[in-house]
C-alpha angles and dihedrals in degrees: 000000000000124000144151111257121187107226100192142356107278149093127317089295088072091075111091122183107215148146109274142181119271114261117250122235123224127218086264099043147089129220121212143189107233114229098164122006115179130230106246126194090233097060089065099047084051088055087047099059089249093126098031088113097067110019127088101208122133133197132307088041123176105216125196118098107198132045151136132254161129123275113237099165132033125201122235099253089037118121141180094022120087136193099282103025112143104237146176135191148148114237130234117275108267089023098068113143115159092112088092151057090263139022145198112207135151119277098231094057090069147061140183111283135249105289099215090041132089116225095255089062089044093057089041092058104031104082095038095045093048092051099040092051086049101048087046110038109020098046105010101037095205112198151166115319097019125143109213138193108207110181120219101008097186095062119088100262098039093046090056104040085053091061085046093049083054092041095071097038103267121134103239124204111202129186124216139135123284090261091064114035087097089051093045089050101041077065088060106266112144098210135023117190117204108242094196097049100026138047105227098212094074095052118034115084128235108300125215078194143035114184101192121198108155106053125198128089088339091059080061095041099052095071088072087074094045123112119227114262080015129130135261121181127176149181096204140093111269112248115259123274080356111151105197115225114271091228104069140059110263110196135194118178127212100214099207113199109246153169090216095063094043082063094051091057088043081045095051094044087054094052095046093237089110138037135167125283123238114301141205120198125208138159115264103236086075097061088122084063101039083056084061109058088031087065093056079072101218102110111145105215120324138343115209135186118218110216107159110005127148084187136031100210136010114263089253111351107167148009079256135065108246108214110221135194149174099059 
């Protein structure tokens, strides 16, 4: 098969295309043949070195930890998935592998996709949405009534956990650049503030919920809109020598990797109440290329790589239009 394997820790040098041995598929896997597999920001900063510490990978490693496929093998112990099932998943951390035409991954980190999207839109959607269902309803519990502060809203987590956060009745904020506040709105936040032009924190109400993705000086910030008592969860790494306040929630999530939440996003296409981001598409033997643009940071929604794909994008997928690019 052919596959990007990363042979070192490194820059984006580090990424060869390559023919590669067929991955082999335990009693409890699955093994699936890749159509779309997305660019995370975590791929690169593996490549990087950034998670040697606690990771247990060694090279040639496939990166790429969420996808969309067809299965063409099931374990013995394996139930509820068949040769042929439509699936998508995101893969346990050190055993990554989407980077590549198959995969063996564990039965219980998939589910059955999206019917009415294509599998570039499912792999698009399946990380971000994980982590940002996660992040809202298992540790911040976001509810009715809620007002919520979700940082850069055109991104893929905070897209989606904008259309969760609205999902279950709360009045998201959201911040993004001028070029995006159409895009972050037309995914159901109320209000965007301008980071470039505006200082949030003089906008932006009393929160019950900040959802920080970015980090920084606006991890730190952002207290200034929290109520007390109230919840911050974040996906960043925590500012040097920073003490959260005591009187706050200061929330973590362990984003476990899980069939479960990938039916909750199936779930949420169905009902109308998520789509996918913004997506680029691009081959995958550029995916030195495609880590590049994704650590400037300013992705707007997903890149995803098409591997085996007989169509790009589903006939109608969504209440909304999903832009794509890199045909």
């Amino acid at each position: 098969m052919k596959a990007v394997r990363m042979t070192d820790y490194g820059g984006p040098e580090v990424l060869v295309y390559e023919d590669a041995p067929e991955p082999v598929a335990g009693d409890d896997d699955l093994l699936v043949e890749v159509h779309a597999a997305s660019v995370n920001p975590v791929d690169w900063k593996i490549r990087q070195g950034g998670h040697r510490a606690s990771s247990s990978i060694t090279m040639p490693h496939i990166l790429g930890v969420d996808f969309s496929g067809v299965v063409r093998g099931v374990g013995a112990n394996v139930s509820g998935f068949s040769e042929g099932d439509e699936v998508f998943g995101v893969g346990a951390q050190s055993r990554d592998g989407g980077y590549a035409e198959m995969l063996a991954i564990g039965a219980s980190q998939v589910s059955l996709k999206p019917e009415s999207l294509s599998h570039v839109e499912s792999a698009a959607i399946a990380l971000t949405g994980l982590t940002a269902l996660y992040s809202l309803d298992d540790y911040a519990h976001v509810a009715k009534g809620d007002t919520v502060l979700i940082h850069a809203g055109a991104g893929g987590v905070g897209s989606f956990g904008i259309q969760y956060a609205r999902s279950v009745g709360a009045t998201v904020w959201s911040t993004a650049s001028a070029y995006n506040i159409d895009y972050v709105k037309s995914h159901g936040a109320d209000e965007v503030v301008d980071y470039n032009a505006n200082d949030f924190t003089r906008i932006v109400p009393s929160c019950d919920v900040v959802y920080d993705t970015i980090g920084g000086d606006v991890h730190i910030r952002s207290f200034d809109v929290l109520k007390e008592g109230g919840r911050f969860v974040y996906v960043t790494r925590t500012p040097d020598g920073f003490t959260p306040p005591t009187n706050v929630q200061y929330l973590r999530p362990q984003v476990d990797r899980d069939g479960a939440h990938m039916k909750m996003i199936a779930d949420m296409v169905a009902a109308g109440t998520a789509w996918p981001p913004d997506i680029e598409i691009m081959e995958l033997r550029d995916a030195a290329a495609a880590h590049e643009k994704s650590a400037t940071g300013h992705v707007r929604g997903k890149i995803v790589f098409k591997i085996r794909l007989r169509r790009w994008l589903s006939p109608s997928c969504s209440p909304r239009t999903t832009t794509v690019s890199g045909f």
